[in-house]
Backbone as a ProteinNet text record, in pm:
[ID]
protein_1_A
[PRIMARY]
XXXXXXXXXXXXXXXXXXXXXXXXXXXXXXXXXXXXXXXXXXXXXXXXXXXXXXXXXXXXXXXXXXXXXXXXXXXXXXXXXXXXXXXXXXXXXXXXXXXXXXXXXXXXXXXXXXXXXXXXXXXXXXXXXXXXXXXXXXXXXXXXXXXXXXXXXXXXXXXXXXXXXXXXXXXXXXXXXXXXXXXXXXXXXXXXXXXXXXXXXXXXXXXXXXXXXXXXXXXXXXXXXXXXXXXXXXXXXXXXXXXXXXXXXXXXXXXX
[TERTIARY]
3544.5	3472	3375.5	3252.3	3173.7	3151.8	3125.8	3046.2	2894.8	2851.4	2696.7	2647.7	2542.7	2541.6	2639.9	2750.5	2890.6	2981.5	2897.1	2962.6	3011.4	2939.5	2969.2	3049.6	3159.3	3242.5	3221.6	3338.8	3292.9	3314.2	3294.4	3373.5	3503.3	3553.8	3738.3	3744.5	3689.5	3746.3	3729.9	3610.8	3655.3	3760.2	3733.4	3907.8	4005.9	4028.5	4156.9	4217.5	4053	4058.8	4125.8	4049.2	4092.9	4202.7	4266.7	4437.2	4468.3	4458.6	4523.8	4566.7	4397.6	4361.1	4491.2	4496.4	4549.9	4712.9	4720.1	4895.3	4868.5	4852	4806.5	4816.3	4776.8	4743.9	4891.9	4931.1	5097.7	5189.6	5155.7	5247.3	5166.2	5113.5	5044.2	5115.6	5137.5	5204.9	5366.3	5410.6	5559.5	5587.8	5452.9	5469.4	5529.8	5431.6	5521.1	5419.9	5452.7	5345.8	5214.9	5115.5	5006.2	5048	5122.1	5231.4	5248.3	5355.3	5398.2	5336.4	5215.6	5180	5101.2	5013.3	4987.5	5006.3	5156.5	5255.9	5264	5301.7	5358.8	5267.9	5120.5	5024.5	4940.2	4952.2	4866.8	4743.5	4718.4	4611.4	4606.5	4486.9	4437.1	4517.2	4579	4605.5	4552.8	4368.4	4273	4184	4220.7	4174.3	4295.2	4391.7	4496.3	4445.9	4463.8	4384.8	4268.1	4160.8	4023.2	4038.7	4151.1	4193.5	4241.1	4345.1	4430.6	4314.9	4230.3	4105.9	4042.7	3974.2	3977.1	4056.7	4175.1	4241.3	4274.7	4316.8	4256.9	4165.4	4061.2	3955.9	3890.5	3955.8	3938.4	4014.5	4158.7	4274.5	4271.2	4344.3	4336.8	4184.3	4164.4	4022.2	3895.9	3931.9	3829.4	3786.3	3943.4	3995.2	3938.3	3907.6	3874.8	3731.3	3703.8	3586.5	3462.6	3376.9	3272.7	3165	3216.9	3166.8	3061.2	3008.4	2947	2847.3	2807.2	2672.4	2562.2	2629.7	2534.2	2569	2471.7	2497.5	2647.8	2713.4	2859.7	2844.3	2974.2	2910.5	3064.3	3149.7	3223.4	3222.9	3321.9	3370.1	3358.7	3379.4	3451.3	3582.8	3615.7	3824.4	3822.8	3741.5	3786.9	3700	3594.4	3609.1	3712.2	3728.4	3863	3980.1	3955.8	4098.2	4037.4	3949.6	3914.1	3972.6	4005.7	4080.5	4235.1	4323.2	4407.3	4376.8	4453.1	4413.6	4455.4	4587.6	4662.6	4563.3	4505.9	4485.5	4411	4387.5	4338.5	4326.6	4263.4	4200.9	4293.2	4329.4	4394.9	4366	4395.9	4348.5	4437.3	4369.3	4411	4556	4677.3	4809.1	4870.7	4848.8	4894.7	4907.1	5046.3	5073.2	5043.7	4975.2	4955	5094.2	5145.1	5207.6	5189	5207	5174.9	5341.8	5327.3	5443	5456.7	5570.1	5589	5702.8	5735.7	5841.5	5948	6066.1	6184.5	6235.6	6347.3	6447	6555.7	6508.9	6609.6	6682.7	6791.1	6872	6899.8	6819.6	6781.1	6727	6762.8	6662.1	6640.4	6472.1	6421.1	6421.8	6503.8	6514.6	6402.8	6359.4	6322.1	6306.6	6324.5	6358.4	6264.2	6241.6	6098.1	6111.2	6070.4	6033.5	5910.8	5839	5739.9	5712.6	5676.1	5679.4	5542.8	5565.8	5462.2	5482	5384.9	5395.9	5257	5267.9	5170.8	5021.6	4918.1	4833.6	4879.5	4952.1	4962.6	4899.4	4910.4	4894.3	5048.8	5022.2	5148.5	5219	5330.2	5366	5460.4	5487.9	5536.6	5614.7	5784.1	5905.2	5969.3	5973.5	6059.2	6127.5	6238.8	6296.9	6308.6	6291.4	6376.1	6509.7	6542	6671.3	6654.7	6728	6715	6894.1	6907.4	7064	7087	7189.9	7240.2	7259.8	7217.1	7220.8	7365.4	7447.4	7608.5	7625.7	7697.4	7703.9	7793.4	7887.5	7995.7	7928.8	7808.3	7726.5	7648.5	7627.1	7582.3	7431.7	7347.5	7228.4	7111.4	7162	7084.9	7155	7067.1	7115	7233.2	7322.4	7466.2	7426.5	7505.5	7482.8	7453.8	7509.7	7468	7320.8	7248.7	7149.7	7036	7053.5	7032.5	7001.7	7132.9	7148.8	7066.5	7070.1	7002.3	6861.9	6801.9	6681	6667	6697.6	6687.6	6713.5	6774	6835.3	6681.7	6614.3	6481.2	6358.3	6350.9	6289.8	6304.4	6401.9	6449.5	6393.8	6432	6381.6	6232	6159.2	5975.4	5944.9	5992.7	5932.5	5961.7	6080.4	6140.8	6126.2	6156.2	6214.8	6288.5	6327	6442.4	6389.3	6457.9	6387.6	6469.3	6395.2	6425.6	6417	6477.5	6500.4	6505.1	6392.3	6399.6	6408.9	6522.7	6502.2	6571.7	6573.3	6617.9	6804.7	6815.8	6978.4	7020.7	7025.7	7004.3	7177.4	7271.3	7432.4	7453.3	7404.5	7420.2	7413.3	7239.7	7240.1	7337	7431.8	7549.7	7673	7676.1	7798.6	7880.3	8017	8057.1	8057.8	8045.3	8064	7947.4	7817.8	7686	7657.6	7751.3	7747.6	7860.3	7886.8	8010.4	7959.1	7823.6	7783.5	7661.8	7583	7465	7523.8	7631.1	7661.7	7692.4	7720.7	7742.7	7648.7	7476.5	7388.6	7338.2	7305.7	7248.8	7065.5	7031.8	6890	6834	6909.6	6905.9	6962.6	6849.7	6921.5	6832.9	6937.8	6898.8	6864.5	6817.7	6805	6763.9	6784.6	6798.2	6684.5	6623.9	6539	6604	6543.4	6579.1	6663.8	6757.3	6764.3	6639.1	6627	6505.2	6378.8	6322.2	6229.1	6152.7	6153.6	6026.8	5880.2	5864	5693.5	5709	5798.7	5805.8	5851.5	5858.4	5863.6	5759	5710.9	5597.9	5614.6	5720.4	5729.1	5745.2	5726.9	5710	5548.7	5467.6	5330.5	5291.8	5385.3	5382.7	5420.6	5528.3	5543.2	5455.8	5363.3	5263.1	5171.9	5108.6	4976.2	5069.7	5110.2	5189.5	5165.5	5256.4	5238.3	5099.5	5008.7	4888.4	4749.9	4855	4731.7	4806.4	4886.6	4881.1	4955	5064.2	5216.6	5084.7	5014	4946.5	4901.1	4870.8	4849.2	4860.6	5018.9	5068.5	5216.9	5213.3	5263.6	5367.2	5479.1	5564.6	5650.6	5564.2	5686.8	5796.3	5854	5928.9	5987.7	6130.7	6134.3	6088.2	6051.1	5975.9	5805.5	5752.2	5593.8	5643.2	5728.7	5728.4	5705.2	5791.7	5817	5733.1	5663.2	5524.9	5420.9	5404.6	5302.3	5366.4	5490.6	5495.2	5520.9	5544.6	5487.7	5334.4	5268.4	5120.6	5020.4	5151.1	5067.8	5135.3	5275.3	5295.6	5189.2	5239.1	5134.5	4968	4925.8	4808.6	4821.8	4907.7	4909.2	4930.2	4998.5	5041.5	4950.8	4855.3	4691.3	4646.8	4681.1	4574.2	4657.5	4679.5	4768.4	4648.4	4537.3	4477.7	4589.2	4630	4678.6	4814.3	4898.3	5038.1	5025.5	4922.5	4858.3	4865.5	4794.9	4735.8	4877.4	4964.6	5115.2	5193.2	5141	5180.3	5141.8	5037.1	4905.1	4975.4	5000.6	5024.6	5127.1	5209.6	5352.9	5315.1	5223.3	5189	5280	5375.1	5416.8	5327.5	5377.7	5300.8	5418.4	5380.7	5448.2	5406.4	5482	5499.5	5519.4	5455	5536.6	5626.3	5724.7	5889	5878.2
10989.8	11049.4	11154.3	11166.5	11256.4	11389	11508.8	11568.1	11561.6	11559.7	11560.1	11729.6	11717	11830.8	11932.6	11900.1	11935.1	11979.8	11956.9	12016.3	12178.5	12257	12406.8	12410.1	12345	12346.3	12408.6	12450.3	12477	12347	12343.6	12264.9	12253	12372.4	12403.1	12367.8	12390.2	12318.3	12189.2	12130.8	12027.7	11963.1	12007.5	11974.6	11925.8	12079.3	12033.8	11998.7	12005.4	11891.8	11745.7	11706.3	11543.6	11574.9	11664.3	11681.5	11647.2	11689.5	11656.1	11526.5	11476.3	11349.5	11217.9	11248.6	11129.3	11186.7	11324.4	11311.8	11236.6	11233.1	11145.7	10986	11021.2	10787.6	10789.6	10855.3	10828.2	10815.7	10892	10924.9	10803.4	10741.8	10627.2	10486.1	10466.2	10382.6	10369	10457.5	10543.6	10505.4	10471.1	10437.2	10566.1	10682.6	10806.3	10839.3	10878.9	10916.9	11022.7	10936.3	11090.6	11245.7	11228.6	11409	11440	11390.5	11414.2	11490.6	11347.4	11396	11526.3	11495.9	11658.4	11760.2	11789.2	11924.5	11956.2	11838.4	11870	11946.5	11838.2	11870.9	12017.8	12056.7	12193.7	12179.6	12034.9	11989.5	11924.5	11891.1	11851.7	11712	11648.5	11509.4	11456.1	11533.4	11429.9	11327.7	11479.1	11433.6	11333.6	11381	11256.9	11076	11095	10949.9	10913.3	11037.6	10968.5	10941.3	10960.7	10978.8	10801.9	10805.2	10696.3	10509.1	10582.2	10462.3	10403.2	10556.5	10544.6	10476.3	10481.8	10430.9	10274.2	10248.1	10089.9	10004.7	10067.5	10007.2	10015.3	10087.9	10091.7	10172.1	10179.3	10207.4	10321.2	10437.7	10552.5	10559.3	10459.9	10549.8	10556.4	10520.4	10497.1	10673.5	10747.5	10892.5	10989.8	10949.7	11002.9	11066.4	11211.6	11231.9	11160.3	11143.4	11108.2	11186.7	11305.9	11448.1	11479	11587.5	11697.9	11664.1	11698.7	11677.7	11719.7	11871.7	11968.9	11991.1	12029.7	12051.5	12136.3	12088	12143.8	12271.7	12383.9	12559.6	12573.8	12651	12714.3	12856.2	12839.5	12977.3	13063.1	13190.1	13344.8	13293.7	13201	13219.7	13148.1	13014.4	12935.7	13000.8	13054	13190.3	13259.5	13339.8	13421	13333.9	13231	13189.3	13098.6	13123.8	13052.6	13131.4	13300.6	13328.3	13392.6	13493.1	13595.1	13652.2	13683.3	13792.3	13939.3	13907.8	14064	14119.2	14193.3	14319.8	14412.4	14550.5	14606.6	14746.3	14854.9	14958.3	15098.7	15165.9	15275.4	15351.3	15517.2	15596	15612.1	15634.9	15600.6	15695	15609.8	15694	15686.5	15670.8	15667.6	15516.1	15466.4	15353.2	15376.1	15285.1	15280.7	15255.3	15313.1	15289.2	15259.5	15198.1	15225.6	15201.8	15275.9	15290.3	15233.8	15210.3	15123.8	15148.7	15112	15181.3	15081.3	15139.8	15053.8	15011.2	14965.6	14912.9	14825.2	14685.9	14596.8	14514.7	14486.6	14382.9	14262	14211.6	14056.8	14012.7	13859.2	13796.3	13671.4	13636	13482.7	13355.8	13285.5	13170.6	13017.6	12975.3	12846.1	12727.3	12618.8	12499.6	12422.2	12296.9	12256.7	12119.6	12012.2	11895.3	11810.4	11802.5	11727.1	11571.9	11498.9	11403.9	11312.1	11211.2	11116	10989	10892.9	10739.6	10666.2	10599.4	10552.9	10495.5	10504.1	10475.2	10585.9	10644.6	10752.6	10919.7	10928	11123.4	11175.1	11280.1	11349.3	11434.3	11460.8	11519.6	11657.4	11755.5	11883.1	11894.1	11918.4	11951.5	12053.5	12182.2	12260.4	12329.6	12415.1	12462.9	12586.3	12691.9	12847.9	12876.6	12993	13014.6	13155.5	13243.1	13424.7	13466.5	13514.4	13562.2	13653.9	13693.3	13718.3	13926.1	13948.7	14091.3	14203.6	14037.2	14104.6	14100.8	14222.8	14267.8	14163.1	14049.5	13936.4	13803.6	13794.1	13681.8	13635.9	13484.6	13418.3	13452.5	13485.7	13514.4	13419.5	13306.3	13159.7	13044.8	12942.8	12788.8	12749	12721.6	12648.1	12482.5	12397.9	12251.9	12193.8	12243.2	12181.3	12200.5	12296.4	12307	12251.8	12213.2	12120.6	11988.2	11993.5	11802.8	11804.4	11904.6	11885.3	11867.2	11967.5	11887.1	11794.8	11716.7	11555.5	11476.1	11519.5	11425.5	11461.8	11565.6	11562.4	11513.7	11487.3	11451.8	11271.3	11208.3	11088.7	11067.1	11133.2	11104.3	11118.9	11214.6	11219.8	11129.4	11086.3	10995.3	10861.6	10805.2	10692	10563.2	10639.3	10507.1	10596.5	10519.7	10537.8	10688.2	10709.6	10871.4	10851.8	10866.9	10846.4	11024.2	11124.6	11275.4	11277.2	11354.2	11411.8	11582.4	11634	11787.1	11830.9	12018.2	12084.4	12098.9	12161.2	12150.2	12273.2	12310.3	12458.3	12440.5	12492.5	12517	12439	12460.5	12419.8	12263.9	12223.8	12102.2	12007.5	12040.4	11968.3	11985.5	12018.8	12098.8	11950.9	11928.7	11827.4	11768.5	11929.9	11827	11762.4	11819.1	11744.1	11575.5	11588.9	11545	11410.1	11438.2	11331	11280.9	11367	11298.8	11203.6	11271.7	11190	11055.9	11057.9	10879.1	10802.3	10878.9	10788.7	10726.4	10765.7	10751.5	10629.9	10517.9	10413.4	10416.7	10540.3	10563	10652.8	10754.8	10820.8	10815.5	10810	10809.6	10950.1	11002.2	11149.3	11165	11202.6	11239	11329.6	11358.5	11554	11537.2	11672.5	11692.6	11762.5	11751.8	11831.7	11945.8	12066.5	12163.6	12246	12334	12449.9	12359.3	12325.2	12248.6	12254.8	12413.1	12435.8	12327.9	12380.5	12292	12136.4	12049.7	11927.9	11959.8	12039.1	12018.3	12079.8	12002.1	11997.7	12109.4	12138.8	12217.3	12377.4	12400.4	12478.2	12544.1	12493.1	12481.6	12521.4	12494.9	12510.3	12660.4	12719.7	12853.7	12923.6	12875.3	12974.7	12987.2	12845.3	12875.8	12923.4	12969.4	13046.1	13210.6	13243	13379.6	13435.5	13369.6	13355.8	13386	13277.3	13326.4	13397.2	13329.1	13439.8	13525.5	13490.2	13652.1	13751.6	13762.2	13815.2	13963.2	14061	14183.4	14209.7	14208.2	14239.4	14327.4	14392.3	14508.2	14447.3	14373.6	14349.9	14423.5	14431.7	14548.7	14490.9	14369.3	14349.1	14215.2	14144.1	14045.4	13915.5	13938.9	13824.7	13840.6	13912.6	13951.3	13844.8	13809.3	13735.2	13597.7	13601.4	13448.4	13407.4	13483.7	13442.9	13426.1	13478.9	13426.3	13362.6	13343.7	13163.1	13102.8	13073.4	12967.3	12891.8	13034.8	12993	12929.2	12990.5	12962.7	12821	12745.5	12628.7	12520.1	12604.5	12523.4	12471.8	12576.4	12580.8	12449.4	12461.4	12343.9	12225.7	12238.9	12108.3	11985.3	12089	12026.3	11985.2	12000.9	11991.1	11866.6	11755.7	11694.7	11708.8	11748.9	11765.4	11840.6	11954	12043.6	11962.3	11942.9	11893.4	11799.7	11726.3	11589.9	11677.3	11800.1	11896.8	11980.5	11974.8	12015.5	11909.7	11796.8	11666.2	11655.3	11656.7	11655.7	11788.4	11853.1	12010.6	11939.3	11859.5	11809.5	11748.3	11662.8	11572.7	11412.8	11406.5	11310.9	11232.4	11088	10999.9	10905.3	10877.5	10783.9	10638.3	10576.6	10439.8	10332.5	10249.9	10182.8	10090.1	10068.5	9999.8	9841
3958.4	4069.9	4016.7	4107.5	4064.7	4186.2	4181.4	4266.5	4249.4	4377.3	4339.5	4309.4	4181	4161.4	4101.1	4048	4031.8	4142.8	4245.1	4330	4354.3	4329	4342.3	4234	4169.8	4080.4	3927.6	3870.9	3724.3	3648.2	3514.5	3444.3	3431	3446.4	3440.8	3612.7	3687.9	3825	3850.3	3790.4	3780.2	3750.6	3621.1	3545	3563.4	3667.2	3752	3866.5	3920.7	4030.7	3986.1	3844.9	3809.2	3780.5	3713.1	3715.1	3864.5	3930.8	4086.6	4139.2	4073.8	4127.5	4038.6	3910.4	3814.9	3859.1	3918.2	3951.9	4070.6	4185.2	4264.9	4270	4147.1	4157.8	4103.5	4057.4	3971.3	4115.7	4195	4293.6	4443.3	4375.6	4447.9	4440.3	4289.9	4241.5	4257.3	4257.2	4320.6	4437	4514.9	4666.5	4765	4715.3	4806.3	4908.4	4997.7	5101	5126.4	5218.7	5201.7	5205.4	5320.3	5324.1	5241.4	5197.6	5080.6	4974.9	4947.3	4764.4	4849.3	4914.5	4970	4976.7	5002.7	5019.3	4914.8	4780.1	4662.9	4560.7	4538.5	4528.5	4552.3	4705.9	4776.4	4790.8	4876.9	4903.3	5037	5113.4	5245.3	5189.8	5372.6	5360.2	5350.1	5428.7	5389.8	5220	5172.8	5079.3	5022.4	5004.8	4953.5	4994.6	5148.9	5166.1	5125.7	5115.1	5046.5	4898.1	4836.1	4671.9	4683.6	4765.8	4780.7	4789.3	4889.2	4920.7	4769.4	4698.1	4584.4	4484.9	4431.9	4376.4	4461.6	4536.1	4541.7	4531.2	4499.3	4513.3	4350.1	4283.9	4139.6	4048.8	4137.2	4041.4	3916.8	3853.9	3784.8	3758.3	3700	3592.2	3752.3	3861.7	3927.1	3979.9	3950	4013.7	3901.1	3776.9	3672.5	3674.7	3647.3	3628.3	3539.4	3605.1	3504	3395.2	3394.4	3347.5	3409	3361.1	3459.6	3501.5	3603.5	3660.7	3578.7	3526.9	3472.7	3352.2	3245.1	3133	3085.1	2995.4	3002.1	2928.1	2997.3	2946.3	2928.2	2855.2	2868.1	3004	3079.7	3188.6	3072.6	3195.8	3089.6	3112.6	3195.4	3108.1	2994.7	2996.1	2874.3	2758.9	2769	2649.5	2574.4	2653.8	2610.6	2546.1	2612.4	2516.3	2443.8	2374.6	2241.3	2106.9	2145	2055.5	2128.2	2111.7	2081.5	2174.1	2305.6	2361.3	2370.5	2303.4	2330.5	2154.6	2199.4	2146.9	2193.4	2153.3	2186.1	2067.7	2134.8	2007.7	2054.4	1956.4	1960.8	1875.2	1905.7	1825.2	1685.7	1595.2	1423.1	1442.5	1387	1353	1471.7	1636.6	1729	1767.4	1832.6	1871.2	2010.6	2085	2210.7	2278.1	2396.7	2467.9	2624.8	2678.8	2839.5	2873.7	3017.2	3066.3	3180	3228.4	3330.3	3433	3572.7	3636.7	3620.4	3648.6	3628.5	3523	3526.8	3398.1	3449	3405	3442.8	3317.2	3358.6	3261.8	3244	3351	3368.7	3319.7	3272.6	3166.2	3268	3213	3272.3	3154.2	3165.8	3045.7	3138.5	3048.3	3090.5	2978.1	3072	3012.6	3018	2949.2	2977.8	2853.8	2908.4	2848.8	2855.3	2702.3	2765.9	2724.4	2834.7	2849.4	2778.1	2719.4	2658.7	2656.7	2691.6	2758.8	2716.1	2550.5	2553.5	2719.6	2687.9	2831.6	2905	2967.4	3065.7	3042.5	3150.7	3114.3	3087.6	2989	2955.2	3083.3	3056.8	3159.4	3138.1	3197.8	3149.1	3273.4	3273.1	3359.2	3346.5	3414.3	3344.1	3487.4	3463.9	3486.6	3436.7	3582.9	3577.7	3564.7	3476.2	3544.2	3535.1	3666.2	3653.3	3644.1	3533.7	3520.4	3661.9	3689.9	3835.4	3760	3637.2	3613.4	3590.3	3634.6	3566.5	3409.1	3368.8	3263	3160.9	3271.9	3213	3229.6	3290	3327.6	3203.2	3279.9	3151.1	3196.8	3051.2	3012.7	3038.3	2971.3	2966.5	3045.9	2974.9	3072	3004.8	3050.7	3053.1	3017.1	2992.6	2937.6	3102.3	3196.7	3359.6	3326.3	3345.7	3365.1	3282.9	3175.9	3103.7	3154.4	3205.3	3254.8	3409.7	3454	3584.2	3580.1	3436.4	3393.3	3372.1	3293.1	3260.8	3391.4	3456.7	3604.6	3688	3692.6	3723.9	3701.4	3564.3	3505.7	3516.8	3518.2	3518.8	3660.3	3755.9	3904	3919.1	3804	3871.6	3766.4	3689.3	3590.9	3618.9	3646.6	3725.6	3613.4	3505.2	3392.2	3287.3	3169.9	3090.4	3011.8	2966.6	2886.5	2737.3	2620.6	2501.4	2470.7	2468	2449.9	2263.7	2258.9	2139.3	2148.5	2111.9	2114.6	1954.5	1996.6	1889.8	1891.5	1791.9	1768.1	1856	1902.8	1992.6	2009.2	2033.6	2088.4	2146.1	2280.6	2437.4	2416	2341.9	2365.3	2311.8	2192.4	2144.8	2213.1	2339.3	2380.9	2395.5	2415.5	2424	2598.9	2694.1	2817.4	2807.2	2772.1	2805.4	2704.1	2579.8	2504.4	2571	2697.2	2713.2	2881.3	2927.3	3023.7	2975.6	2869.5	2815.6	2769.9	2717.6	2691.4	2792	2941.5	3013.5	3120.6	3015.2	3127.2	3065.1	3106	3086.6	3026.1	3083.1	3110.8	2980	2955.1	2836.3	2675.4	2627.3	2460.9	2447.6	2367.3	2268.1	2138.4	2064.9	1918.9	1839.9	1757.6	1772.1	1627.9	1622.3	1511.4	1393.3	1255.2	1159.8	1187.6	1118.3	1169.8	1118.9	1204.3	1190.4	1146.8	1252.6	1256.7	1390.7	1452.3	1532.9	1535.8	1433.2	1368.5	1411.8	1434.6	1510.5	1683.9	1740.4	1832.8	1947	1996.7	2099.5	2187.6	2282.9	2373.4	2323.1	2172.6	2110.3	2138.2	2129.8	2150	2287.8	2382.4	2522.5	2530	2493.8	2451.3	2388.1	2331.5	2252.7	2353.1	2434.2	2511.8	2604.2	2674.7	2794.3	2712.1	2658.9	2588.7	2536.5	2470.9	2464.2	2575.9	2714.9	2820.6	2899.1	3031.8	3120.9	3158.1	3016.6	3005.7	2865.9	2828	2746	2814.1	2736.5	2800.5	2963.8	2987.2	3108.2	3128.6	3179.9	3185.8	3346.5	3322.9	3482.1	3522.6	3666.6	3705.3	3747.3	3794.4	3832.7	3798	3800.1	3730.9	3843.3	3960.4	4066	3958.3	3900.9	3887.5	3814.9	3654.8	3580	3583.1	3649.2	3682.5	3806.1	3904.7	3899.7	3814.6	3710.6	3611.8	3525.9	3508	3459.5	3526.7	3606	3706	3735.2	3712.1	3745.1	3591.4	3462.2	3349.9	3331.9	3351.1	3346.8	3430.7	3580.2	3677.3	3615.2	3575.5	3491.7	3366.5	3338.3	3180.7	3203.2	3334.8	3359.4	3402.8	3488.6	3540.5	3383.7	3286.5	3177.3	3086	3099.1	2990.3	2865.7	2785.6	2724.9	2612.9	2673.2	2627.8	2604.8	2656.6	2587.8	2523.5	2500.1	2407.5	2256.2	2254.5	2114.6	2105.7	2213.6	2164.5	2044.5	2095.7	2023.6	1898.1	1901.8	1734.2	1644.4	1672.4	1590.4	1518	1574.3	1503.1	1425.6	1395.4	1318.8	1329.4	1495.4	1546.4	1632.5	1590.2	1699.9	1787.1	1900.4	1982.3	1972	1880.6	1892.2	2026.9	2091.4	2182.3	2090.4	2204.4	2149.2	2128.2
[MASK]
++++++++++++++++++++++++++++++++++++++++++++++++++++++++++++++++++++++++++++++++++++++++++++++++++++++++++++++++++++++++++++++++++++++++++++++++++++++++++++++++++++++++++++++++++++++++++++++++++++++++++++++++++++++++++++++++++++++++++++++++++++++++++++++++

């Protein structure tokens, strides 16, 4: 699809407009409803059906931008993150400090898998979790929570899942280790030990910290996890980006 003129649009809105659009045709094929992908999406029903018309009539690539109307420019956001953003200048011998209100003991853990399907767009799933701030409470994700990812992931993806992760505790735990064999749908396989540098969703952690947890000061643990939310949400529009999560590894996906 094109706008005429770009349509008021940037290049980055474009962008992710066509992000919208190619989750869309996925959720076309799925056979899920205009409502639906709408609500899920945060978009007019209308446009869903004018997406939907589209895609029958010339199926994914028909939903695909045809690039810009107008000569292509980098934004001031996609500037900035051409390099590093946390820094800044302080006076010689003095460490900058800024201060902030409150003091909490809650931690935000998240989980996150990303997905790759020869021909398809990549896909990025994750999961919050906020410890409950008891001093006997568990910190992080438990092996359930784990599995409830994959049981999510299995349901928005809606075929078999071949799991490659890290050796992390949890993920060897034996209950999880004694429900994963009993799934027909999942095979697992674990990487080197200490072998960050092969894993993709590693990369996903850097551009998150990088952009929009980067020089921010939260006051509260809801501020956080609103801006990851909004910096996943953000990546997720972009399978560009979890594609160059992929490349860094120097792994490729074979079809079977």
């Amino acid at each position: 699809m094109r706008y005429p003129k770009g349509g008021g649009l940037t290049a980055e809105r474009q962008q992710f407009r066509e992000g919208l659009r190619l989750q869309a045709a996925e959720r076309f094929a799925l056979g899920e409803a205009n409502a639906a992908i709408a609500k899920n999406l945060r978009v007019s029903v209308r446009s869903v059906q004018r997406w939907r018309q589209t895609w029958k009539e010339g199926g994914p690539r028909a939903l695909a931008s045809h690039g810009p109307a107008s000569l292509p420019r980098l934004s001031q956001k996609q500037f900035t993150q051409l390099e590093p953003q946390a820094k800044t200048w302080s006076q010689r011998g003095q460490t900058s400090v800024m201060r902030v209100r409150g003091r909490s003991r809650r931690r935000i853990s998240i989980a996150a898998v990303t997905c790759y399907k020869p021909g398809q767009r990549s896909r990025l799933i994750y999961r919050p979790r906020r410890d409950d701030g008891q001093r006997d409470g568990r910190k992080s994700f438990s092996w359930s929570g784990y599995r409830d990812l994959l049981i999510a992931a299995h349901q928005q993806l809606g075929a078999p899942i071949v799991l490659v992760w890290d050796n992390l505790n949890v993920h060897k735990a034996a209950d999880l280790r004694e429900w994963a064999a009993a799934q027909d749908w999942l095979t697992i396989y674990y990487l080197p030990p200490y072998a960050p540098d092969l894993n993709p969703v590693e990369g996903i952690w850097s551009l998150l910290r990088r952009g929009r947890l980067s020089n921010v000061a939260f006051s509260t643990p809801e501020h956080l996890v609103q801006r990851i939310r909004r910096g996943l949400r953000h990546i997720q529009c972009r399978s560009h980006l979890m594609d160059g999560c992929l490349a860094e590894t120097g792994l490729t996906i074979r079809p079977a």
